[in-house]
C-alpha positions as CSV (number, residue, x, y, z in Angstrom):
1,X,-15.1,34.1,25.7
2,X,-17.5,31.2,24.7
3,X,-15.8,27.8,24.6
4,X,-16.4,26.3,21.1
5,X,-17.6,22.7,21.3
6,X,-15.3,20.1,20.3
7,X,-15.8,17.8,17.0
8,X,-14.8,14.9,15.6
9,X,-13.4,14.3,11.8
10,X,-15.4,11.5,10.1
11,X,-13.0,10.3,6.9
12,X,-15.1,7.9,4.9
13,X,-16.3,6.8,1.6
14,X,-19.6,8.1,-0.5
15,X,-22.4,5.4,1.1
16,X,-24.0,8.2,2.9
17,X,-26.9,5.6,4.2
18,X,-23.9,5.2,6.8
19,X,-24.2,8.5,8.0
20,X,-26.9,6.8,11.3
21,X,-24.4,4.9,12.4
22,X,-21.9,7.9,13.2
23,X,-23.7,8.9,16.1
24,X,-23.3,5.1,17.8
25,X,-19.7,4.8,17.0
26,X,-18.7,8.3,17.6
27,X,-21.0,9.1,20.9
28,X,-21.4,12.3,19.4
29,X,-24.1,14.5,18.2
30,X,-24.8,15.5,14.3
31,X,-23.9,18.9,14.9
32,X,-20.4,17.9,16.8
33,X,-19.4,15.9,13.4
34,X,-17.5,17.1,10.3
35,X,-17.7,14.4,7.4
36,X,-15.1,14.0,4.7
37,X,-16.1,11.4,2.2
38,X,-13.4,10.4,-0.2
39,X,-13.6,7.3,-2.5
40,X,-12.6,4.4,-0.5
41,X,-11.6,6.5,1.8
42,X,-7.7,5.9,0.9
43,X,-5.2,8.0,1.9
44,X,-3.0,7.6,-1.0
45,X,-0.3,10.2,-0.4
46,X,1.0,12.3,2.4
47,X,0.5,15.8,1.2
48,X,-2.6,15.3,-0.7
49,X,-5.4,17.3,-1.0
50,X,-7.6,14.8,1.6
51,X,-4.8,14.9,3.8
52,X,-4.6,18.9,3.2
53,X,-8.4,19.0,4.4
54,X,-7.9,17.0,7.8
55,X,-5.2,19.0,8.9
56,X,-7.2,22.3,7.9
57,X,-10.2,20.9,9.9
58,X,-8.6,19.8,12.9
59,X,-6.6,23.5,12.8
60,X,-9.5,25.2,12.2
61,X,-12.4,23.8,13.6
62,X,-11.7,22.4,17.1
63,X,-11.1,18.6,16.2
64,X,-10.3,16.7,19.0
65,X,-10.5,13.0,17.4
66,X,-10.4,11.7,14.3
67,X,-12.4,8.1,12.4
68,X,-11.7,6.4,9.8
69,X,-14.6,4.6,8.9
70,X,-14.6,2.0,6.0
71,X,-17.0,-0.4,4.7
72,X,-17.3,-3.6,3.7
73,X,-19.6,-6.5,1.9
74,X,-20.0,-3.6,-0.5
75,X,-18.9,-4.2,-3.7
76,X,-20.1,-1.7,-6.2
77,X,-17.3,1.0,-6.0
78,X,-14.5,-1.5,-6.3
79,X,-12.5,-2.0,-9.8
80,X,-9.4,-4.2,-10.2
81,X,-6.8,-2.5,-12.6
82,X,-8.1,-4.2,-15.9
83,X,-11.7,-2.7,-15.7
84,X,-9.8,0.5,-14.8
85,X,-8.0,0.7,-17.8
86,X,-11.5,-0.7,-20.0
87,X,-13.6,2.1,-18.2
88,X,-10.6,4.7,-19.3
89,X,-10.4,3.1,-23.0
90,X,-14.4,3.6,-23.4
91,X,-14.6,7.2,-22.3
92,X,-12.2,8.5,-24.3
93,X,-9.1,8.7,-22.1
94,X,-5.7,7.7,-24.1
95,X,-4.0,5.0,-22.4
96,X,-0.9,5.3,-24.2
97,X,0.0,8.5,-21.5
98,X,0.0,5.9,-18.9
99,X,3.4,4.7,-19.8
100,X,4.5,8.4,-19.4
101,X,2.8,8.9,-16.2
102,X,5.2,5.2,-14.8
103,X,8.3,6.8,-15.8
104,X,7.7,9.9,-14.0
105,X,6.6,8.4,-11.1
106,X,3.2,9.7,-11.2
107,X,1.3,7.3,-8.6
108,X,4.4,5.9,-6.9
109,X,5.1,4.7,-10.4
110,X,1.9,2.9,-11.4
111,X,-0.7,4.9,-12.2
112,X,-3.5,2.6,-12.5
113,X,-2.7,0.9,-9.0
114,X,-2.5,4.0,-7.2
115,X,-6.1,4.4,-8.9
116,X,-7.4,1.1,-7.9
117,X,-6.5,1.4,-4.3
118,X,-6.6,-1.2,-1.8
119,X,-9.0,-3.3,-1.6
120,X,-9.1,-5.1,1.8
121,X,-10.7,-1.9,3.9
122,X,-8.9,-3.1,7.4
123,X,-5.5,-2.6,5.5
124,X,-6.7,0.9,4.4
125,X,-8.0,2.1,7.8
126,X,-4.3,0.9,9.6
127,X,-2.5,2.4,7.0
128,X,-4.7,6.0,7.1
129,X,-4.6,5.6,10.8
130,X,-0.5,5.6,11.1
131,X,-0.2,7.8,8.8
132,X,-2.5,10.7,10.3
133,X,-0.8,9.7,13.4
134,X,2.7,10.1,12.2
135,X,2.2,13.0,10.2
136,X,4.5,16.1,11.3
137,X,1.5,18.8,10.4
138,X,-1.1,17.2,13.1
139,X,-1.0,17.7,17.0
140,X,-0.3,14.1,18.5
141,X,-2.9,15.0,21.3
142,X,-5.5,13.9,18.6
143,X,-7.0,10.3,19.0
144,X,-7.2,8.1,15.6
145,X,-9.7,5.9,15.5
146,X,-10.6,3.0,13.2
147,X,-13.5,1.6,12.4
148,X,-14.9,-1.0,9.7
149,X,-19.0,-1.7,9.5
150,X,-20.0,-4.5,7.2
151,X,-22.9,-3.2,4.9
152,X,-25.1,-6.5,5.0
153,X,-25.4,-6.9,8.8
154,X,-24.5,-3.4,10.3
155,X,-21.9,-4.9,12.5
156,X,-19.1,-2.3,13.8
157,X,-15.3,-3.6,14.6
158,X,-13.1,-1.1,15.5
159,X,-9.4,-1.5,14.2
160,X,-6.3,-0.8,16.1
């Protein structure tokens, strides 16, 4: 029997002109790489359906590490809470639900914060890194690794 190569799980947002960088940060090839890209690349929830598709990759297709790679000086896909609820308002959506939502804990209990994420990336990376780490449906053999590269200058600093 042929021994399968082993990959790595990229978790990371939609910028895909970050995708040349992978190869530096991972010492991998293209072919060895599996990309997820989620906005902001937030874990928001332990049984979600991001968290749902690392556990099915690393079962299923030989993962043997796993990055989180964030961004930041990159600005466009942010929105605070207020332009949230505008952007909802002007397509359509009815706001009055939200109240609805709060009470039954939809979101942790505030919908348009579980929406609007975090915005400081480092935060997000530690917090997706303990929580892949900690989570009872992944083999602890797996390395988590962190990783934040700043748009404007290209600089990579890997977070622990």
């Amino acid at each position: 029997m042929m021994k399968r190569k082993e990959k790595v799980l990229i978790i990371t947002g939609f910028n895909s002109s970050l995708h040349p960088i992978y190869q530096s940060i991972t010492k991998r090839e293209q072919e060895e790489m599996i990309i997820l890209s989620s906005y902001n690349a937030e874990l928001s929830q332990t049984y979600s359906c991001l968290i749902r598709s690392i556990i099915m990759a690393v079962l299923s297709e030989h993962i043997e590490e796993i990055y989180f790679i964030g961004e930041k000086g990159r600005n466009d896909f942010i929105l605070n809470e207020e332009e949230l609820l505008t952007r909802m308002r002007e397509k359509g959506v009815n706001t009055d639900i939200l109240s609805t939502l709060n009470y039954l804990q939809v979101g942790g209990g505030d919908v348009i914060k579980w929406l609007a994420g975090e915005n400081n990336m480092e935060t997000i990376i530690k917090k997706n890194m303990n929580l892949v780490q900690m989570h009872p449906l992944l083999p602890k053999s797996i390395a988590v690794h962190g990783v934040v590269v700043d748009t404007k200058t290209n600089h990579i600093e890997m977070v622990s």
